[in-house]
C-alpha positions as a Markdown table, in Angstrom:
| # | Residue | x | y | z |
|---|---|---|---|---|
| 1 | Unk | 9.3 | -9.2 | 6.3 |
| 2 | Unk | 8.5 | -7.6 | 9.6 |
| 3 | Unk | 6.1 | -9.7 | 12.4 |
| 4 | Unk | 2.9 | -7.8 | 12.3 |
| 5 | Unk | 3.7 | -7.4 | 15.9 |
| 6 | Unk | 6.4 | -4.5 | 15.5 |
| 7 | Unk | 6.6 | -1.3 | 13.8 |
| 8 | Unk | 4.7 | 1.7 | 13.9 |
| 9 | Unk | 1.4 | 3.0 | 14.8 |
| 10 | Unk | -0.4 | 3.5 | 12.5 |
| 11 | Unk | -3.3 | 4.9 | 14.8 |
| 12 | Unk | -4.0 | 9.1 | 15.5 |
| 13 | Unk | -2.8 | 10.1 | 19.2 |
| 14 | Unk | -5.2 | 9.1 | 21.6 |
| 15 | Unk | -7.4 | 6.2 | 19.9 |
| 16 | Unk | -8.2 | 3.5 | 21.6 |
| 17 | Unk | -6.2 | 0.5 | 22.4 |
| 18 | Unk | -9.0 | -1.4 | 20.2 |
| 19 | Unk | -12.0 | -1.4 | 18.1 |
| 20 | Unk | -15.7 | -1.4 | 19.6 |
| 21 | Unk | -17.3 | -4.6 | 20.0 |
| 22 | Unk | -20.5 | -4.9 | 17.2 |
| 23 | Unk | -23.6 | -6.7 | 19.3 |
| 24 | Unk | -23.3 | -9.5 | 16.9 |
| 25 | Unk | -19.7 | -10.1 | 17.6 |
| 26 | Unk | -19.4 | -10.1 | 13.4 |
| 27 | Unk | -15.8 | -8.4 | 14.0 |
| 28 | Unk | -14.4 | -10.8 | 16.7 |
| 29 | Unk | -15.7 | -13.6 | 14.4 |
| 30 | Unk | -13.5 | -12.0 | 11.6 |
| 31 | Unk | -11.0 | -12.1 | 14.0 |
| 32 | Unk | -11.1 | -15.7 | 14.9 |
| 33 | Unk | -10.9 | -16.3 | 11.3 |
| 34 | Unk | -8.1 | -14.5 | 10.4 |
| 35 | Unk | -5.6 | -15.9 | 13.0 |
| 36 | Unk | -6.6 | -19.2 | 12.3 |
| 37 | Unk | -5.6 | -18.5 | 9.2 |
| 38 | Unk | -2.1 | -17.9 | 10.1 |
| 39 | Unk | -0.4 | -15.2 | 11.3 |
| 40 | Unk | 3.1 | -15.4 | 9.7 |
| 41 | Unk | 2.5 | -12.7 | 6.8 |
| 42 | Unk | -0.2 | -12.3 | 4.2 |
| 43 | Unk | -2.0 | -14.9 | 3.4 |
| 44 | Unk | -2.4 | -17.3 | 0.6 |
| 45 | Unk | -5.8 | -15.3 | -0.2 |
| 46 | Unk | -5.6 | -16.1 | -4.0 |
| 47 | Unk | -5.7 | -20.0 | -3.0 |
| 48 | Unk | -9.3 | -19.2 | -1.6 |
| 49 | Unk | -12.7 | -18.7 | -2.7 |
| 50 | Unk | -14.9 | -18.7 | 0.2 |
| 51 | Unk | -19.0 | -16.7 | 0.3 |
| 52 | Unk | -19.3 | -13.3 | 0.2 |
| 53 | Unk | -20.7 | -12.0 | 3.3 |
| 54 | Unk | -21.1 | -8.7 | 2.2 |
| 55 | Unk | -20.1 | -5.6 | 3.6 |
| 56 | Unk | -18.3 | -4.2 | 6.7 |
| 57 | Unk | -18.1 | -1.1 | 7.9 |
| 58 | Unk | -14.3 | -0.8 | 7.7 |
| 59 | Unk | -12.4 | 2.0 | 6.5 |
| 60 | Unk | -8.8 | 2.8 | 5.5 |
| 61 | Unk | -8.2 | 6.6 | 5.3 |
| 62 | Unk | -6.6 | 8.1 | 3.0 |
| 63 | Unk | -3.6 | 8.6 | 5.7 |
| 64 | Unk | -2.9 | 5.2 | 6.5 |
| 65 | Unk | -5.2 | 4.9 | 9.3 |
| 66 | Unk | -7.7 | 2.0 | 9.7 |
| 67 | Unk | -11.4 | 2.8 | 11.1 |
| 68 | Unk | -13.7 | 0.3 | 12.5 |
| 69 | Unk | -17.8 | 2.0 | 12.8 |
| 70 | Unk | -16.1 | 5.4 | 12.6 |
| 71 | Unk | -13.5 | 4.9 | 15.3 |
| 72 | Unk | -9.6 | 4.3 | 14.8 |
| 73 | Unk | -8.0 | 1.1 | 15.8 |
| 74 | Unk | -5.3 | 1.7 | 17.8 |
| 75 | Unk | -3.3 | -1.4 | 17.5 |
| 76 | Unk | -1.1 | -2.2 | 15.4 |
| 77 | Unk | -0.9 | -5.6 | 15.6 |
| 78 | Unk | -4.5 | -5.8 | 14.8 |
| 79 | Unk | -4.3 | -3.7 | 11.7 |
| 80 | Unk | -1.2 | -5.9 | 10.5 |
| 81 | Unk | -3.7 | -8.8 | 10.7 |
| 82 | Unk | -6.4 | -7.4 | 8.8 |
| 83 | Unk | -4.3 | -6.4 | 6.6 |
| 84 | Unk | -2.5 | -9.9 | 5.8 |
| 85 | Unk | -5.8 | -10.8 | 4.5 |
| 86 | Unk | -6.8 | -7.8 | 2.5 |
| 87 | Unk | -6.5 | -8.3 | -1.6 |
| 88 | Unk | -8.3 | -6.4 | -5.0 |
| 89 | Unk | -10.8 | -7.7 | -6.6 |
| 90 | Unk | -11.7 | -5.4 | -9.4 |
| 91 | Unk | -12.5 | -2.4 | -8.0 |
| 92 | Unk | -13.8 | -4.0 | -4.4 |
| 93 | Unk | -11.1 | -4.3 | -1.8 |
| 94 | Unk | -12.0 | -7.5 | 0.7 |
| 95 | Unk | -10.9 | -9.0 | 3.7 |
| 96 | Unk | -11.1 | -12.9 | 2.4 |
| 97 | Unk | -10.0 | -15.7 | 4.8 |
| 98 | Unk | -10.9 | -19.3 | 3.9 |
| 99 | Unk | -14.0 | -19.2 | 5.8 |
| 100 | Unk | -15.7 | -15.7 | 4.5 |
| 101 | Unk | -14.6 | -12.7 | 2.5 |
| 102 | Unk | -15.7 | -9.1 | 3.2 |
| 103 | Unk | -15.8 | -6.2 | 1.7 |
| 104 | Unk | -14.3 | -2.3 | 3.1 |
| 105 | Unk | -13.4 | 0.9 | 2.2 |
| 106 | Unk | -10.7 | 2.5 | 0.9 |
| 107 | Unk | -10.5 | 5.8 | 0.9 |
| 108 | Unk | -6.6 | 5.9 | -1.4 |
| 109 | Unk | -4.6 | 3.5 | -1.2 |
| 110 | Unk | -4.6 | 0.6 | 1.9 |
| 111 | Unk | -0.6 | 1.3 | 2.4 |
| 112 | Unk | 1.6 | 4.5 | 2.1 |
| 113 | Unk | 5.3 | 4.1 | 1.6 |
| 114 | Unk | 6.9 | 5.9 | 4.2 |
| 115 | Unk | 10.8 | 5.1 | 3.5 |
| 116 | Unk | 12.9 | 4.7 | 0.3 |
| 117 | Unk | 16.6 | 3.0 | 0.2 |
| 118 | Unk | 18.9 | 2.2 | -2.9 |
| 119 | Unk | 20.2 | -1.3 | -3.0 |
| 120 | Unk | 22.7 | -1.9 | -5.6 |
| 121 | Unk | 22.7 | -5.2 | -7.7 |
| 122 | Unk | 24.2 | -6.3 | -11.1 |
| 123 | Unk | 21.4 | -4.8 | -13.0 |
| 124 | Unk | 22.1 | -1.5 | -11.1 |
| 125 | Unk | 20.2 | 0.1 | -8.5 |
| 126 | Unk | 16.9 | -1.1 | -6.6 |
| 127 | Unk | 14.9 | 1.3 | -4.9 |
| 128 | Unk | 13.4 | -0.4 | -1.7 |
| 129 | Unk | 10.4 | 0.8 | 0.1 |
| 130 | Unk | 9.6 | -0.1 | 3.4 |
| 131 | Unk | 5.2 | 0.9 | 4.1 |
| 132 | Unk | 3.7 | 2.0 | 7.1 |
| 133 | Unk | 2.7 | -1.7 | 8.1 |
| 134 | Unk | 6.7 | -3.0 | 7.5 |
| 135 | Unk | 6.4 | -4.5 | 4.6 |
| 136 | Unk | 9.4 | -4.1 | 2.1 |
| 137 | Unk | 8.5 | -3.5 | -1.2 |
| 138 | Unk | 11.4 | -4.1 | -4.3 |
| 139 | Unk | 10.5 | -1.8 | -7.1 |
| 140 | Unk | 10.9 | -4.1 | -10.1 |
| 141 | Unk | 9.2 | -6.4 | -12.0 |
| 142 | Unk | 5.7 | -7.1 | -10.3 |
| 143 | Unk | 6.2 | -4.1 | -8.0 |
| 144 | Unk | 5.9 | -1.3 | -10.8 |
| 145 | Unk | 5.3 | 2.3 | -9.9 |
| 146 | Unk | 2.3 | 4.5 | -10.9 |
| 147 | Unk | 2.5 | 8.1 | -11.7 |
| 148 | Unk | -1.0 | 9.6 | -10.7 |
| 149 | Unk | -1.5 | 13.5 | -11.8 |
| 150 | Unk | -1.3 | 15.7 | -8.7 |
| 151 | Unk | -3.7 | 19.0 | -8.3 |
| 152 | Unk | -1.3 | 21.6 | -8.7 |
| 153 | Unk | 0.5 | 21.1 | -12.8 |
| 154 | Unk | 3.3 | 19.2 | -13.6 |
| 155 | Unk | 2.6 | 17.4 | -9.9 |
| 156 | Unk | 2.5 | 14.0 | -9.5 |
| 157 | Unk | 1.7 | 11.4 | -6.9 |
| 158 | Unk | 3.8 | 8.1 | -7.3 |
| 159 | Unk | 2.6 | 4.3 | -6.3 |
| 160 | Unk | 4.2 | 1.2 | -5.9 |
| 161 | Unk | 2.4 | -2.4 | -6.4 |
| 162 | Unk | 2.6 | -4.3 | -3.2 |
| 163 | Unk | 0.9 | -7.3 | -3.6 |
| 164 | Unk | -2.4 | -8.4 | -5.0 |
| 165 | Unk | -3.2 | -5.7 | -6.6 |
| 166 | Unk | -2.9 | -3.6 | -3.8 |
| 167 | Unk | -0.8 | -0.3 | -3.9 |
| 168 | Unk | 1.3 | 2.1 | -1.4 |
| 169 | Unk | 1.0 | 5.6 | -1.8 |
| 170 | Unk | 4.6 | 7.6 | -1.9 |
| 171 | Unk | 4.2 | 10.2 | 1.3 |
| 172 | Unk | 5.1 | 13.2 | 0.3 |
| 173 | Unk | 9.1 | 13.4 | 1.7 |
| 174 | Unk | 9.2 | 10.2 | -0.3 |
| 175 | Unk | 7.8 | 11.2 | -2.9 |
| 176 | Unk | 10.6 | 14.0 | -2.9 |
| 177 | Unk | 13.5 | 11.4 | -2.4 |
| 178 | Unk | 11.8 | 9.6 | -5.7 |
| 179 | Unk | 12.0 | 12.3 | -8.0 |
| 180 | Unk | 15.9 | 13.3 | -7.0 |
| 181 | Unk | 16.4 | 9.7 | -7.7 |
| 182 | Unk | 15.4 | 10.5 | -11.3 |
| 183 | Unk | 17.2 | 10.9 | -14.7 |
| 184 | Unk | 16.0 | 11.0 | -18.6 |
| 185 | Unk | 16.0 | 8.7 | -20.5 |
| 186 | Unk | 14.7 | 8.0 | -24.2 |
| 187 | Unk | 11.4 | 5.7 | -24.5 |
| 188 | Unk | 9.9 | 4.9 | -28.0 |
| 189 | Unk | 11.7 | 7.8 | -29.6 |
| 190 | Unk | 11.1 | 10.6 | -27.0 |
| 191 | Unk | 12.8 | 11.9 | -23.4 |
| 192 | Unk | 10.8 | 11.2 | -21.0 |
| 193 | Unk | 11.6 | 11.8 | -17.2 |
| 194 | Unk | 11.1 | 9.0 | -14.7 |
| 195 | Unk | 13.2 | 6.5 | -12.2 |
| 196 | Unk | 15.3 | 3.7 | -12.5 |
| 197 | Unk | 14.9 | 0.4 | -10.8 |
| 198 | Unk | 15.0 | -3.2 | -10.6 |
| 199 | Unk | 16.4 | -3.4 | -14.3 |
| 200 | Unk | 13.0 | -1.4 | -15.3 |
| 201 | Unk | 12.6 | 2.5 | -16.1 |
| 202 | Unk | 9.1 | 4.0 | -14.7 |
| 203 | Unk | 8.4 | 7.6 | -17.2 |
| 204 | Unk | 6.9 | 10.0 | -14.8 |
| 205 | Unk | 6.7 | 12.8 | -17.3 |
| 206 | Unk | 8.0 | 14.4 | -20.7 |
| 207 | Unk | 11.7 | 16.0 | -20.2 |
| 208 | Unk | 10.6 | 19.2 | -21.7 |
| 209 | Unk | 7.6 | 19.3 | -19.5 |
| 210 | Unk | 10.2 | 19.1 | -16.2 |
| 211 | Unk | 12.5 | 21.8 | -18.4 |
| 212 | Unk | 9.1 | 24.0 | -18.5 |
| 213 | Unk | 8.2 | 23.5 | -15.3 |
| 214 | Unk | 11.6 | 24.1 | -13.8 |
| 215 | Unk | 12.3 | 27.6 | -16.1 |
């Protein structure tokens, strides 16, 4: 896995290099908290049941993009922190270190997976996917895809498990480089189209939908 240090921004053009400050300094307190967690990938956050302090106003777009009070941070090093401590619980995504936990918002999904390899094994194929934030995802076993429907018919929009119940939305040119990876196969008795990996087969749809949709 990738240092939180490199990789890509994740920011728009011109935000700044950081978030604002708060008054009560709640953030930079977060902060503190978070690195003294550790800082060598996420963190053991199911090992820790600390308070809930409520609420932040946090956001991750829909994009990818993380906002602190409306504003974009614009270092990537800090999202890559945050998000080393983000995990699901239920339907509430949290920031939980062992001192505090928080709650934010998330717009989608907290990653998108921006890059797609094949990596061949005994069991055939792996598909690899590498998120916005670096991390490097093996679909397979505990790292399933997710077939949500898309607006227009017979579109889809894939997901892959990342960890702790968190998930990374396909962008759409991966999304494309997905379904040209896909084949049919039978499942309980019918064809069904869907993708191959990790020893595992993912349906996305009925064949004789694709057939209709392709004719």
């Amino acid at each position: 896995m990738a240092s939180r240090d490199g990789g890509e921004t994740v920011a728009r053009s011109g935000a700044p290099h950081g978030p604002p400050t708060d008054g009560g300094g709640r953030l930079e307190a977060l902060m503190a908290a978070v690195r003294a967690a550790g800082d060598s990938g996420p963190a053991p956050v199911d090992k820790w049941n600390p308070p809930d302090c409520g609420d932040m106003d946090l956001r991750i777009a829909a994009d990818g993009t993380w906002f602190y009070m409306g504003t974009p941070i614009g270092r990537p090093a800090l999202v890559r922190l945050f998000a080393s401590v983000l995990t699901r619980e239920g339907e509430r995504f949290v920031l939980k270190t062992p001192v505090e936990k928080i709650g934010i918002r998330v717009d989608d999904a907290p990653f998108q997976a921006v890059e797609m390899a094949e990596e061949p094994g005994a069991d055939g194929r792996t598909l690899v996917f590498r998120t916005n934030l670096d991390d490097l995802v093996r679909c397979g076993p505990g790292h399933g895809l997710r077939f949500a429907p898309g607006a227009a018919p017979g579109a889809f929009m894939p997901y892959i498990h990342v960890r702790n119940g968190l998930e990374a939305r396909l962008t759409r040119a991966v999304s494309f480089d997905l379904a040209a990876a896909g084949e049919v196969r039978g499942v309980e008795g019918r064809e069904m189209f869907g993708v191959a990996s990790g020893g595992m087969f993912f349906p996305i749809m009925p064949a004789a939908e694709l057939d209709r949709l392709a004719s």
